[in-house]
Kinemage of the C-alpha trace (Angstrom):
@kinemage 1
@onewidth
@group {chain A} dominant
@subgroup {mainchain}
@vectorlist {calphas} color= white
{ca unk a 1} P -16.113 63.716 -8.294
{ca unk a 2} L -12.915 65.571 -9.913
{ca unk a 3} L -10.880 63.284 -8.182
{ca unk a 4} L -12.642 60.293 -9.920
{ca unk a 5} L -12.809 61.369 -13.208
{ca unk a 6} L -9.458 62.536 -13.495
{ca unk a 7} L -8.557 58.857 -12.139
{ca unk a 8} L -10.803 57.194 -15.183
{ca unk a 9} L -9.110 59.568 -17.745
{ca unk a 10} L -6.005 57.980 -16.468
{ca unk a 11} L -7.172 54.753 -17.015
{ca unk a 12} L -8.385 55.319 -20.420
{ca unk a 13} L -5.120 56.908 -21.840
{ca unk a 14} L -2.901 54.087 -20.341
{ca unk a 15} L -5.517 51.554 -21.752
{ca unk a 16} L -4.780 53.232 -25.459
{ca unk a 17} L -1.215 53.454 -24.945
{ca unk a 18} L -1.364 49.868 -23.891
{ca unk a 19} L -2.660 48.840 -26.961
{ca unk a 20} L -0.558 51.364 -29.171
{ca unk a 21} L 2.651 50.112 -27.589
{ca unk a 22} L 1.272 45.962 -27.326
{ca unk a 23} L -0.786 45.861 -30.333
{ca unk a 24} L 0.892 47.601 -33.152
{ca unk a 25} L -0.226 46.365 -36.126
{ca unk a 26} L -3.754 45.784 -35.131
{ca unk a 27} L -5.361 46.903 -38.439
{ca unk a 28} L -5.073 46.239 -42.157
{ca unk a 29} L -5.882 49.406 -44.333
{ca unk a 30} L -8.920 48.736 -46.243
{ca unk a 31} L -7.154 48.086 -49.823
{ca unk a 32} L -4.861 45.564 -48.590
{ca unk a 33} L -7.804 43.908 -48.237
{ca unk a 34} L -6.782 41.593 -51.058
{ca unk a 35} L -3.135 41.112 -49.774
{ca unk a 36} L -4.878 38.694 -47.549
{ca unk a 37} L -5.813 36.141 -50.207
{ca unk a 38} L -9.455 36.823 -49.697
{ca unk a 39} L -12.467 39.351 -51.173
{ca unk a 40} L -11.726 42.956 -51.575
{ca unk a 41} L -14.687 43.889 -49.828
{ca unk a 42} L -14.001 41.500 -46.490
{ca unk a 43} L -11.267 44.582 -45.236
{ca unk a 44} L -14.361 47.049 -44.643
{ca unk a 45} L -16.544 44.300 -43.032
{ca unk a 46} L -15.937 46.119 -39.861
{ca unk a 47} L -16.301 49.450 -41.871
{ca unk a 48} L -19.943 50.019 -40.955
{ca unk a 49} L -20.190 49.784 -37.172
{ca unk a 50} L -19.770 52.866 -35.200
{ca unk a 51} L -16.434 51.624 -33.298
{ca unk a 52} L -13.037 49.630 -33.528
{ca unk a 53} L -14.153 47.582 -30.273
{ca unk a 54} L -15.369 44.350 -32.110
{ca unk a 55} L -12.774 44.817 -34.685
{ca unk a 56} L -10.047 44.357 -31.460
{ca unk a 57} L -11.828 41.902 -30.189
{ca unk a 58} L -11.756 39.750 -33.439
{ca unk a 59} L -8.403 40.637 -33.925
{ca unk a 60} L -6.845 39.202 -30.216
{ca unk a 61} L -8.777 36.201 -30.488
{ca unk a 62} L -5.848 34.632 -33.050
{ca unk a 63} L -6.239 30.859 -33.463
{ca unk a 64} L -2.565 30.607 -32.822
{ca unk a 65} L -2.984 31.190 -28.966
{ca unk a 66} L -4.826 28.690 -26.852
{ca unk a 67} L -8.755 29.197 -25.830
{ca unk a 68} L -8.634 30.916 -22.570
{ca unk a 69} L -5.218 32.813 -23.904
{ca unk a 70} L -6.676 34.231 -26.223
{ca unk a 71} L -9.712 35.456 -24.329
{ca unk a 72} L -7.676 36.690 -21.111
{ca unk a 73} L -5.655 38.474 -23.589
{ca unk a 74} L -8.433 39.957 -24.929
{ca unk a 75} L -10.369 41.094 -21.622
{ca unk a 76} L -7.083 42.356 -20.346
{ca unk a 77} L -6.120 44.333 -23.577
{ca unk a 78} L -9.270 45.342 -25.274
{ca unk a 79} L -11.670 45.338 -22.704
{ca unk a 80} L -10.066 47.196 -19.940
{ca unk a 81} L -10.331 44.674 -17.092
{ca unk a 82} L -7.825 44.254 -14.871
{ca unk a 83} L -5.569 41.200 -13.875
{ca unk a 84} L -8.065 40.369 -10.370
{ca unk a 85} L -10.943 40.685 -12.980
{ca unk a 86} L -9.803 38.462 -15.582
{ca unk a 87} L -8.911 36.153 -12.745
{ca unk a 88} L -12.069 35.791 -11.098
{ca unk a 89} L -13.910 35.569 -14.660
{ca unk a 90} L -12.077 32.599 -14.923
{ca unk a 91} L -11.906 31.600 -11.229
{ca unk a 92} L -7.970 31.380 -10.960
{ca unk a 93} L -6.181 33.034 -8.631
{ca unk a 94} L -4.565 36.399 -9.707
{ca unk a 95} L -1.194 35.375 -10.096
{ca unk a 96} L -2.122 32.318 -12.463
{ca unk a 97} L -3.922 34.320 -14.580
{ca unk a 98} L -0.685 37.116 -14.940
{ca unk a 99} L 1.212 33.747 -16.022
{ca unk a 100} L -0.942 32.800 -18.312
{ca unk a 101} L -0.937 36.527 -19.883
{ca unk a 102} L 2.439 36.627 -19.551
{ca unk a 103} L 3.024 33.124 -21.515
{ca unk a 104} L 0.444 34.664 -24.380
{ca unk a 105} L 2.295 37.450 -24.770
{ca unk a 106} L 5.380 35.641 -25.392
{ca unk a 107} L 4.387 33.637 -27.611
{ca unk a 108} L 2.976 36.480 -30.049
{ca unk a 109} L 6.701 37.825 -29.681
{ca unk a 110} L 8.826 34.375 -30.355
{ca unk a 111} L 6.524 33.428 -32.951
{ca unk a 112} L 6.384 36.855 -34.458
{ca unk a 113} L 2.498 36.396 -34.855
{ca unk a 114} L 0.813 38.576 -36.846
{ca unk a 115} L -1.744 40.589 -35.743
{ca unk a 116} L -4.436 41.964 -38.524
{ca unk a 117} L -8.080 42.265 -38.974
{ca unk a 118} L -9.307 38.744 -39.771
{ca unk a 119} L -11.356 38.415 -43.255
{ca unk a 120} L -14.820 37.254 -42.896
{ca unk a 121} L -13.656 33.835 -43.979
{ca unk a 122} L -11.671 33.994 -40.288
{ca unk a 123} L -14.727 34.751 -38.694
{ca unk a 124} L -15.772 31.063 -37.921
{ca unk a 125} L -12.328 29.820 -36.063
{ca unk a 126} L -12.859 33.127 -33.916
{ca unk a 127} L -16.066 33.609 -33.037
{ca unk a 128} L -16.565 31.260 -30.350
{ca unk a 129} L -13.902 33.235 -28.653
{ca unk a 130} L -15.393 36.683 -29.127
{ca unk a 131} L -18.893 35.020 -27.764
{ca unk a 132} L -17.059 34.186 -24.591
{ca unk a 133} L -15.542 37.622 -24.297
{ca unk a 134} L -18.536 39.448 -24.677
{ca unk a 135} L -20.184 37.364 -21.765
{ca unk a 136} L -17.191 37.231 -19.513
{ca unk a 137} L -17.277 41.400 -19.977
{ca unk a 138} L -20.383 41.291 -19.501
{ca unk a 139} L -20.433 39.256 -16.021
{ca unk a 140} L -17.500 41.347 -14.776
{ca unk a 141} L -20.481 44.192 -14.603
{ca unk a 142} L -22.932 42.324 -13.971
{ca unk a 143} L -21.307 42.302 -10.250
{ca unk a 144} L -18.779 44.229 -9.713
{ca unk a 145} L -15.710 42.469 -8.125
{ca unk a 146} L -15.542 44.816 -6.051
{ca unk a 147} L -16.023 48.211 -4.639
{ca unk a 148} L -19.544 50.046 -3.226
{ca unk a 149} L -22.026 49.458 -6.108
{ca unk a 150} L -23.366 45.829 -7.253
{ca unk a 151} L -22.940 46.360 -11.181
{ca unk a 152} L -20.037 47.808 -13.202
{ca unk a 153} L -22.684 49.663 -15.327
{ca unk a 154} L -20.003 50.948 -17.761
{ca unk a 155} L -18.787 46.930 -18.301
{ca unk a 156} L -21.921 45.893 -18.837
{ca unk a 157} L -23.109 48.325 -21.314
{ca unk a 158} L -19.889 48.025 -22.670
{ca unk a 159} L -21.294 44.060 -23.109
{ca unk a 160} L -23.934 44.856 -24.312
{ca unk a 161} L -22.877 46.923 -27.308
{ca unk a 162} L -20.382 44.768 -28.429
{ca unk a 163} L -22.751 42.179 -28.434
{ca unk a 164} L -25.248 44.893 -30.540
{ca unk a 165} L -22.457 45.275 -32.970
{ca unk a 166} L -21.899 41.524 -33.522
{ca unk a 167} L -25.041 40.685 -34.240
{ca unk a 168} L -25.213 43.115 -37.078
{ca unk a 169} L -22.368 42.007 -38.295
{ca unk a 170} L -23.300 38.466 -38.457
{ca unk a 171} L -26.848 38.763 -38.275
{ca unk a 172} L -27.752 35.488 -39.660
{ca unk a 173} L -25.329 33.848 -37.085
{ca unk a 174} L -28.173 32.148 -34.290
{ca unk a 175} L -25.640 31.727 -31.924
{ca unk a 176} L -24.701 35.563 -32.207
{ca unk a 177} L -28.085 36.423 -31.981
{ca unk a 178} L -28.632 34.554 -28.600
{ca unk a 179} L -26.156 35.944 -26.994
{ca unk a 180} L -27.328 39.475 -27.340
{ca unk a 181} L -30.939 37.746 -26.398
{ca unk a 182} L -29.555 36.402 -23.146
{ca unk a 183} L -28.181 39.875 -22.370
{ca unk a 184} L -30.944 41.881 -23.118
{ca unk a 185} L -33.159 39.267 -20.964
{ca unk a 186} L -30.773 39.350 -18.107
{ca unk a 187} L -30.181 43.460 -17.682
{ca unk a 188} L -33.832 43.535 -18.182
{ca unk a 189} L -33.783 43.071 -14.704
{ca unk a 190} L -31.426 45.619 -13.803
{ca unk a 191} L -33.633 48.428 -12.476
{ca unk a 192} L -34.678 45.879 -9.586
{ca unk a 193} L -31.682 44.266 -8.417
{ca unk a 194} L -31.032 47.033 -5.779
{ca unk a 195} L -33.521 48.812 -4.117
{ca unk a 196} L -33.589 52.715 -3.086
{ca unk a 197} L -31.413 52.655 -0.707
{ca unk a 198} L -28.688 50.553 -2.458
{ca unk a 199} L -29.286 47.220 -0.991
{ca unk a 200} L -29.393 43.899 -3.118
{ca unk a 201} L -32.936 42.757 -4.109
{ca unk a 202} L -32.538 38.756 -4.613
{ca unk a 203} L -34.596 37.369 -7.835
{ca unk a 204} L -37.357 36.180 -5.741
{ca unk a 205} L -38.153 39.380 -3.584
{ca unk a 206} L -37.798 41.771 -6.999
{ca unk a 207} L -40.534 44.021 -8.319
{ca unk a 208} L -41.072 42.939 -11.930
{ca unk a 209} L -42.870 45.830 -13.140
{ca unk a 210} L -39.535 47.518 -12.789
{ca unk a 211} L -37.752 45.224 -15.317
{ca unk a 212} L -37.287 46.760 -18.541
{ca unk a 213} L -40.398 44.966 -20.734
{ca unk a 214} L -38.496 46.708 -23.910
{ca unk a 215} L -35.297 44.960 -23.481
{ca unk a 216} L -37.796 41.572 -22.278
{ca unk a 217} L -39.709 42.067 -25.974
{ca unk a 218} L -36.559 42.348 -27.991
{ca unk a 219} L -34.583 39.943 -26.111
{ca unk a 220} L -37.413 37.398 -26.586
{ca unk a 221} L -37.648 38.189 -30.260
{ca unk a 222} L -34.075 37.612 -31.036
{ca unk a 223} L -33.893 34.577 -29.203
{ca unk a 224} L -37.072 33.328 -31.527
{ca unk a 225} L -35.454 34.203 -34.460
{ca unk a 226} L -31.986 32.254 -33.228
{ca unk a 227} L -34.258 29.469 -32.784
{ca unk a 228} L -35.713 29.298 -36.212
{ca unk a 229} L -31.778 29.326 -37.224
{ca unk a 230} L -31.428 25.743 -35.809
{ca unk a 231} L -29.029 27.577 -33.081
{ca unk a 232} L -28.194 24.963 -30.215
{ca unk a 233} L -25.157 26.196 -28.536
{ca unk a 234} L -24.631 27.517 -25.134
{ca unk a 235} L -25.533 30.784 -25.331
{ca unk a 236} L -29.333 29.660 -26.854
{ca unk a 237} L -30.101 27.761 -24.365
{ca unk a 238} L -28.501 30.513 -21.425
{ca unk a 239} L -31.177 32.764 -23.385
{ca unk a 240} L -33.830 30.006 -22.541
{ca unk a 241} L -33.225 29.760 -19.142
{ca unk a 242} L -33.555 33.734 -19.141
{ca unk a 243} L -36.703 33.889 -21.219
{ca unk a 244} L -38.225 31.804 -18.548
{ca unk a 245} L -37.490 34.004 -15.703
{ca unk a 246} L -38.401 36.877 -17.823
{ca unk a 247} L -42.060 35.519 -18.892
{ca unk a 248} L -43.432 34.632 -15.585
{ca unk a 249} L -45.498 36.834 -13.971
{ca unk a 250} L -44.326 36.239 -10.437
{ca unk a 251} L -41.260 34.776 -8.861
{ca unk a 252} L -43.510 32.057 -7.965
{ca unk a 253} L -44.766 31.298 -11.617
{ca unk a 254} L -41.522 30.443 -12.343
{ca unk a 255} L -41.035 26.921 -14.225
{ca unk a 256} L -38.178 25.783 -12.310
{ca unk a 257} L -38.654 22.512 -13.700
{ca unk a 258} L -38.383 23.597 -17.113
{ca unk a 259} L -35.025 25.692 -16.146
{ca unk a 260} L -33.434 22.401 -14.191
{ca unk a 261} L -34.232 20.852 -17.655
{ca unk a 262} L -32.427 23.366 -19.231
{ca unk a 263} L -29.252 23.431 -17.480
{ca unk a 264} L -29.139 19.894 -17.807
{ca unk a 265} L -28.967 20.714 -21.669
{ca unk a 266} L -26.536 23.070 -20.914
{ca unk a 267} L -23.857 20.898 -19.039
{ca unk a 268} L -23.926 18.396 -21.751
{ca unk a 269} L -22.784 21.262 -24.537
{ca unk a 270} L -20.163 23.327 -21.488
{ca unk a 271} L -19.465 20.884 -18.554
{ca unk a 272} L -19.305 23.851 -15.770
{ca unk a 273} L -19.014 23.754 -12.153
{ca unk a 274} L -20.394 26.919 -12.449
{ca unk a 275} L -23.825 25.790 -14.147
{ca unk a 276} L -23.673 22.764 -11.760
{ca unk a 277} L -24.000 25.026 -9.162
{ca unk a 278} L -27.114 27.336 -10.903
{ca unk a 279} L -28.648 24.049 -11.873
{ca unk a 280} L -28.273 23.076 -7.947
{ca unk a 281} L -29.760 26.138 -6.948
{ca unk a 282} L -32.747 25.596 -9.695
{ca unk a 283} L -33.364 22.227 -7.956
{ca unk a 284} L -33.891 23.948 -4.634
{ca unk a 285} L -35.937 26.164 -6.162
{ca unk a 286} L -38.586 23.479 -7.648
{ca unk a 287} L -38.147 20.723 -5.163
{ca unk a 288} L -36.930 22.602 -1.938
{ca unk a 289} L -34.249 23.242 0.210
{ca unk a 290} L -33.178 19.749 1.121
{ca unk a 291} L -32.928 18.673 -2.480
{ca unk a 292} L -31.302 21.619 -2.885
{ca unk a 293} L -28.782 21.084 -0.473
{ca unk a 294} L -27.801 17.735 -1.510
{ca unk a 295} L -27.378 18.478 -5.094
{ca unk a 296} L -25.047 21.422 -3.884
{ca unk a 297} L -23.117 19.394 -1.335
{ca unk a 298} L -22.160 17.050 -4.562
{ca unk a 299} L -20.008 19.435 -5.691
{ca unk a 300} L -18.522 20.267 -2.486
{ca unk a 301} L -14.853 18.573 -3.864
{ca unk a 302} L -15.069 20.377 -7.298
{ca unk a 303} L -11.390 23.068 -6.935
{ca unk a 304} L -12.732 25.480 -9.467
{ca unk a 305} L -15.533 26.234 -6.509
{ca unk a 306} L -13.296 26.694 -3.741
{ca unk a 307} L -12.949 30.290 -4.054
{ca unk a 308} L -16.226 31.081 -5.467
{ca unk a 309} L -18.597 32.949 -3.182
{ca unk a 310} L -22.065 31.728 -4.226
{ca unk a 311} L -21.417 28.458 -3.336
{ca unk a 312} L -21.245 29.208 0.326
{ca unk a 313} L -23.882 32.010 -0.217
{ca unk a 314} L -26.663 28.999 -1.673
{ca unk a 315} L -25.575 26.787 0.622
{ca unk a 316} L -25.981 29.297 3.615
{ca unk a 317} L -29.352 29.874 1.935
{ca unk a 318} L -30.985 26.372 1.796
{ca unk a 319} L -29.418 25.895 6.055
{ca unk a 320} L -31.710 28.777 6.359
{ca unk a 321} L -34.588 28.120 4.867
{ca unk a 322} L -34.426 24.335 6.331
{ca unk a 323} L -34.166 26.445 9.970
{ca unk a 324} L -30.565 24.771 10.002
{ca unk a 325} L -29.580 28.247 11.736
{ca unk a 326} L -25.819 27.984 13.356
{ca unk a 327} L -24.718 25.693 10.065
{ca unk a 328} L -26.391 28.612 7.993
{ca unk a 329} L -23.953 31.537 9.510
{ca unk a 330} L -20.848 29.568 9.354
{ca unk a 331} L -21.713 29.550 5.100
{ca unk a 332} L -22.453 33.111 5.446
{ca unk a 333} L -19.181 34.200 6.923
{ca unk a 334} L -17.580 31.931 4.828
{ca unk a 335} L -19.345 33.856 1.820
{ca unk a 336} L -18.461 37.103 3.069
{ca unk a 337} L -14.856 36.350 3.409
{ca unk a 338} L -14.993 35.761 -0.501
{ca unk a 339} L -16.877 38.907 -1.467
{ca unk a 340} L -15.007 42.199 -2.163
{ca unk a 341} L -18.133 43.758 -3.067
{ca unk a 342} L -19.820 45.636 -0.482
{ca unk a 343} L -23.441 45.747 -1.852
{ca unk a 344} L -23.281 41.792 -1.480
{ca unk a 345} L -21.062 41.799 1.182
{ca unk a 346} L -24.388 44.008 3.330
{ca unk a 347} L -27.149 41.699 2.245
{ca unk a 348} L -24.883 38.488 2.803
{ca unk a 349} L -24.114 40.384 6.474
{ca unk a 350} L -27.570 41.298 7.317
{ca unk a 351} L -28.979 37.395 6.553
{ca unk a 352} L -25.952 36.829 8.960
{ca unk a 353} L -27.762 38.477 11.545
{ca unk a 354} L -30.770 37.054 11.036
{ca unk a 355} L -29.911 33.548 11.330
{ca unk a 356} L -28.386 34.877 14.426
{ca unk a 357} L -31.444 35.931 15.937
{ca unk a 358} L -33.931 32.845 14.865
{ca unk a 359} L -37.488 32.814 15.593
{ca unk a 360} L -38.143 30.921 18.858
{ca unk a 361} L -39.027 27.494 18.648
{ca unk a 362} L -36.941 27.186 15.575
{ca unk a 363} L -33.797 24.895 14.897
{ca unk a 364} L -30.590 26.197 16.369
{ca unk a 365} L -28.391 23.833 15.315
């Protein structure tokens, strides 16, 4: 325990000198506030919330670096992940994603850009950025990338404040609001996803009296008020999807229709492979494994997938259910040779086994 704690008291004073020795000029005093062509008042906008962490965030996300520059730069700086977690948030390989930082970096140097708190009147040319960081954060502890637990507790919470301090902030900002919704819907589940002993608890198999109903009520309330805001984007209809899970009763009063309906919506505003492959596994959900199956095997050609270890998990898990037994353990191994994290590696390893050991009578092939 010494040993560990000394090791994240590393981390956190290289993180700071990081950003002391990267990000120099990372804040504007309060009354030069007006230096910046805009309101007096705009420099304290950030004044009220209890910490600097949104205030970086804003700050990184500079319209003068591309998209996903400016987010990587921002996980990687801000955030605290590392180079493989960026990476895999992005599904690139490790060194791509080090280019890419690299590149961003250099280009704040040659350019000389300037990096200051944004005025409020910034806000809108940002703020699709900072949504994507939050989430991205967010997913990194959601599951781990790696290492003996399933969640990186301290990323997610990390998430989920952020996301808390955003939406006060902006608070009449819908799409702001439903991303702290879909957050608070999805960790409602987070008491569940492993049982005692540590092992993963799929969706289906979890106790939902264990979710947490206050995070359910509040995340549902938020996402009702977003609504009423005329909010459309993304992260509304992500919060959709996860109100649906959250209200039924039982894994198997789940709409699934309703959700496939819903990531259809979603594709059209973010073209994904990634929610091509949730909307996949939502058809094999409502219309069974074999639907399932083919929907997944469309997007067997799609590169961003390649490395990505649910696709071979799903697929391994519609073989199995279809009693297609030795095709289901070649998709498991496959899966487990793209996990490093060794709660999912265990449950993808014992469902290994079983399809292993089929019930007689059953299809072998």
């Amino acid at each position: 325990m010494t040993t560990v704690a000394v090791r994240q008291a590393l981390q956190v004073t290289r993180r700071a000198a990081t950003l002391a020795r990267k990000l120099p000029a990372l804040a504007v005093p309060d009354d030069a506030a007006e230096n910046l062509g805009g309101d007096p008042d705009e420099g304290t906008a950030f004044a009220r919330l209890p910490d600097d962490r949104l205030r970086l965030v804003f700050t990184c996300c500079h319209p003068a670096l591309a998209g996903e520059a400016r987010v990587a730069l921002t996980l990687r700086l801000v955030c605290g992940l590392s180079s493989a977690e960026v990476a895999k948030a992005f599904l690139v390989k490790e060194a791509t994603m080090q280019a890419r930082i690299t590149r961003a970096k250099k280009k704040i140097a040659d350019a000389r850009i300037p990096y200051r708190t944004p005025t409020r009147a910034e806000f809108p040319e940002r703020l699709e950025n900072v949504l994507d960081t939050v989430q991205l954060v967010y997913n990194a502890g959601h599951v781990a990338p790696s290492g003996p637990t399933l969640m990186r507790v301290d990323l997610a919470d990390r998430a989920l404040q952020i996301a808390r301090m955003l939406h006060e902030l902006l608070p009449s900002d819908g799409e702001s609001g439903a991303l702290l919704a879909w957050l608070l819907l999805t960790d409602a589940r987070r008491p569940a996803r492993v049982d005692a002993g540590g092992d993963l608890v799929p969706l289906e198999e979890q106790d939902r009296s264990a979710w947490d109903r206050a995070a359910i009520v509040e995340g549902l309330t938020l996402l009702r008020s977003s609504l009423q805001t005329g909010a459309r984007g993304r992260y509304t209809v992500l919060a959709c999807i996860a109100a649906v899970h959250a209200e039924a009763p039982t894994a198997g009063d789940t709409d699934w229709q309703q959700i496939v309906q819903l990531y259809d919506v979603l594709l059209q505003r973010w073209p994904s492979p990634v929610v091509a492959l949730n909307r996949a596994i939502a058809v094999g959900a409502w219309q069974g494994p074999a639907a399932g199956l083919t929907a997944l095997d469309s997007l067997a050609d799609e590169p961003d997938l390649a490395g990505y270890t649910y696709r071979p998990a799903a697929r391994a898990d519609f073989l199995r259910r279809l009693g297609h037994f030795a095709q289901a353990a070649q998709a498991y191994r496959e899966a487990l040779l793209l996990t490093a994290n060794t709660v999912e590696a265990t449950y993808l390893q014992r469902r290994l086994t079983e399809v292993g050991q089929p019930p007689q009578g059953r299809d072998r092939q």
